[in-house]
N, C-alpha and C positions, 0 to 999 in steps of 0.2 A: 773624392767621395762626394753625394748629395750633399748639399747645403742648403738649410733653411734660410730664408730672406731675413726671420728677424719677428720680432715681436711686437702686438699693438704698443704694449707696459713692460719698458726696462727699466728695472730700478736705477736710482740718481746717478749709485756710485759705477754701477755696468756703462750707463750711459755716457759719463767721462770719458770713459777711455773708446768706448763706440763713435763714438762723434768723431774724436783725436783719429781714430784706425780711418773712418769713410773722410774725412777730410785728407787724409795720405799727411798728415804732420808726422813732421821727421822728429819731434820731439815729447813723444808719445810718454816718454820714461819721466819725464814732468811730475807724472799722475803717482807714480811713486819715488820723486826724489826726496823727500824729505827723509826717508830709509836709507839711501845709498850710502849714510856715513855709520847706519848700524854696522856693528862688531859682531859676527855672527861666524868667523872664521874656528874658533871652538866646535864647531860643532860641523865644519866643514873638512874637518883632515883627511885627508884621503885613507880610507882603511879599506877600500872596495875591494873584496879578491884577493886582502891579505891575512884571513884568519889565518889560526895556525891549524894545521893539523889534527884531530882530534880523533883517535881512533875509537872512542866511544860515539862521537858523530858519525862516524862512517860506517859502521857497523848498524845503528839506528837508518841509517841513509838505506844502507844493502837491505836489511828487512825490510821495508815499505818494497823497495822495486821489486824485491821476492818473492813477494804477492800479487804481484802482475796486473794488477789494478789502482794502477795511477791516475788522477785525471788528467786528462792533454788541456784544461784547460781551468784554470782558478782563477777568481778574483777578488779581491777583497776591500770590503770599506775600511777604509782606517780612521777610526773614531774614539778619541777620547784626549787628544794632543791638549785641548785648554784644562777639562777636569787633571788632568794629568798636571799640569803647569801651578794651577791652582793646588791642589794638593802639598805642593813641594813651594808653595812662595813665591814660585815665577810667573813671567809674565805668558798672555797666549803664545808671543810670538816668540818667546823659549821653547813653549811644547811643540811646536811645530818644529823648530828647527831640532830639538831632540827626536823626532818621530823618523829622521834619517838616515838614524842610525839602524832603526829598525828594518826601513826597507831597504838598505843595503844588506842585511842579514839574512831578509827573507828571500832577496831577488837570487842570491848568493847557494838558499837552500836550493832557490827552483830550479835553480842552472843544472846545480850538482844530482838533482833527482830527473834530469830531461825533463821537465814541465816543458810543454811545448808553447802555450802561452798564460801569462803573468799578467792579470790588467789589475789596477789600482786606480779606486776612485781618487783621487786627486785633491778637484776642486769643481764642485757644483756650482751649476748656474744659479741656484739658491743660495749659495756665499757670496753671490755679489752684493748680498743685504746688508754682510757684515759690515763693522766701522772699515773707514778707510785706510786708516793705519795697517792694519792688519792684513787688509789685501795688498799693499803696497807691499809688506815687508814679507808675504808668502810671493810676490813677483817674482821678488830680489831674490828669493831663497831658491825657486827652482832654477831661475838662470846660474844662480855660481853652482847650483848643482851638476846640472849638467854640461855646463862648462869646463867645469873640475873631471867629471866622470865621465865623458864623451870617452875619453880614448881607452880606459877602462873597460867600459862597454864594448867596445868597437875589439880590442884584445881576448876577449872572451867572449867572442863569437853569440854575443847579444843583438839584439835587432830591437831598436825603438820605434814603436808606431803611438801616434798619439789621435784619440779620438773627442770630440768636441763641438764647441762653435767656437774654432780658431780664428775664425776673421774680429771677434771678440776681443781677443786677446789685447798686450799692450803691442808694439811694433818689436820692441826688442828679444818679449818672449816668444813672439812667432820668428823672430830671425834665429834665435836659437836652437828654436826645438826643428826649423829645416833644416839647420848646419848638423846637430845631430842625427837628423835620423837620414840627410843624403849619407854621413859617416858611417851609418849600420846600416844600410839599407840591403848588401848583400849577405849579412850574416845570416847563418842558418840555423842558431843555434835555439835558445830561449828568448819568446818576443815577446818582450817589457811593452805592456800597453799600458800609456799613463791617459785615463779621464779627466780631462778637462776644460773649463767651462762646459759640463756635462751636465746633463739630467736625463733620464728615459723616455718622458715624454717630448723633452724636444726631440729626440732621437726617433719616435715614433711618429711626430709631427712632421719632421722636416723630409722624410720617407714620405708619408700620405701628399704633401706639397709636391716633391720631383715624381712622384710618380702621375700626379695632375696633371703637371707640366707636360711629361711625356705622352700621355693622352690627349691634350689639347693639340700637339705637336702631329698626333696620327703618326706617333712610334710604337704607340702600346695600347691594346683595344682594352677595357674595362673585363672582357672575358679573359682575359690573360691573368687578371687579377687575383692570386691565390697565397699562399702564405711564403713559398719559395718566391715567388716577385716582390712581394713587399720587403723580406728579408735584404734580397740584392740592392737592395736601396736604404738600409741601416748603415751606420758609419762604423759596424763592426764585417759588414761583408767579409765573408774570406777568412773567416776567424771561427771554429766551435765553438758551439755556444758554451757557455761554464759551467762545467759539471759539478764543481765544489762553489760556494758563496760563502766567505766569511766576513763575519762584521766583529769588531773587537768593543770593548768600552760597556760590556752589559745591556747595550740596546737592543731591540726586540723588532726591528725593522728595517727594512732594506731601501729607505729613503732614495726612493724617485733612479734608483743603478738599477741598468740594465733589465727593465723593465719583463719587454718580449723575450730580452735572451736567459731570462733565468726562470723561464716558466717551469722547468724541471730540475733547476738544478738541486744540489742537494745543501740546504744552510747549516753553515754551525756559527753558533754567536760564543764569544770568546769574554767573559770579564777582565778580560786585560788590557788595561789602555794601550794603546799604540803606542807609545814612547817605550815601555817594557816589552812590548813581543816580540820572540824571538821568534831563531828555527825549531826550539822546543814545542811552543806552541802551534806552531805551522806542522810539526810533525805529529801532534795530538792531535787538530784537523784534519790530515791525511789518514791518519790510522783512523778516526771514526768515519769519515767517508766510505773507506773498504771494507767497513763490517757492515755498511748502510745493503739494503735490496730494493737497488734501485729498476721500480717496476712498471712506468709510464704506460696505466692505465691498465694491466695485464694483473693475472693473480701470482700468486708462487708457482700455480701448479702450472701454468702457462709458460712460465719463464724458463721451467726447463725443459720445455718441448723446443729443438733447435730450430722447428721450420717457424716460428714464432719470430722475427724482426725485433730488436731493440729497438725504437725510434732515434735516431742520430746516432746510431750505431754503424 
């Protein structure tokens, strides 16, 4: 996918491990070893694709799909991992490793409802501000994640795409999120898009850049330029844009995700910290999305004339 070159101003702690990745140091995971002897196995057990049964879930599951208005595409910010931590006495990087549990739950609903894709903000290019401890020990957490969960994923015909500024990254989380996603890469099922080192404007930045580039190059004339060109050059190409937006934690905005691709979608904000949200509440998001009329710029009385187009319909 395009990739931005990079920024005038990267913060300190972004720029450690920037330097470490453009220098090609084989010992990138430095920047977070002082974590590597955290204990965070608790909250690592494998439980992925092993609930039990629940015939009141599956009956709640069959109503939504029975209304034949699913979104093929959701995303969600997951926000509230430190209030959450803080609440209960723990540290941040408890609530984060508690927040796991959640999106195994949720990825687990989307599967079982055919979402066709699942993205999750992750980790922003704006947490590279936070202390260093903290990114160090969310490194640590997504590598044994998907280390643990690769073959998980890859058995339940899940497919991992991840979008970002990967060259960011440390060397070991980019060695592992290839090894995962060459792992799912033929799966057809539900594709788990993880955000990270994201923001929307870089996303819309690093798009206007390669599209420069391909202009300067005499690939691509300036009259070519229209809103389907500029999209093939987002690092969500190939993906619907997301028709549901949920943010959890009581906040009231959609900090700097998916910018362009959620000019229509429809938001619902959740007061539930992430370390608590279930497929309960992911299923009170889906039922309020399908009683939502969604009308992109048309009236009612428009919407049910059939020779009327949806936009991305």
């Amino acid at each position: 996918m395009p990739r931005a070159e990079g920024f005038s101003r990267i913060p300190e702690s972004l720029k450690k491990v920037t330097d470490l990745c453009q220098k090609g140091h084989d010992d990138t995971d430095v920047y977070y070893s002082e974590c590597l002897t955290m204990d965070l196995s608790g909250a690592l057990t494998s439980r992925w694709f092993k609930s039990p049964t629940d015939p009141q879930e599956e009956k709640k599951e069959n109503e939504l799909k029975s209304r034949g208005n699913l979104p093929a595409h959701i995303a969600i910010i997951m926000d509230g991992n430190g209030r959450w931590a803080k609440q209960k006495g723990k540290t941040r990087i408890e609530g984060h490793a508690a927040g796991i549990d959640a999106v195994r739950d949720v990825v687990e609903a989307a599967a079982k409802l055919d979402i066709r894709y699942l993205t999750l903000f992750t980790f922003s290019i704006e947490n590279w501000k936070r202390p260093e401890k903290e990114i160090s020990a969310l490194m640590q957490l997504l590598i044994k994640v998907l280390q643990k969960e690769a073959k998980a994923l890859y058995k339940n015909n899940i497919r991992l795409h991840v979008i970002g500024n990967i060259p960011q990254l440390p060397r070991k989380v980019r060695q592992t999120i290839s090894e995962t996603m060459e792992l799912t890469e033929n799966n057809t099922g539900l594709t788990l898009c993880i955000a990270l080192s994201y923001s929307g404007k870089w996303d819309i930045l690093q798009a206007c850049r390669s599209i420069c580039t391909e202009i300067e190059a005499g690939k691509l004339s300036p009259k070519d330029l229209d809103e389907q060109c500029l999209e093939s050059f987002l690092s969500t190409h190939g993906m619907p844009e997301p028709e549901l937006l949920i943010r959890t934690s009581g906040e009231f905005r959609i900090s700097n995700f998916l910018l362009w691709q959620s000019a229509y979608s429809e938001i619902y904000f959740s007061d539930i910290y992430w370390p608590d949200f279930r497929r309960d509440q992911f299923f009170d998001a889906i039922r309020d999305f399908q009683k939502r009329e969604r009308r992109f710029g048309l009236t009612s009385d428009q919407l049910k004339d059939d020779n009327n187009a949806i936009p991305g319909k």
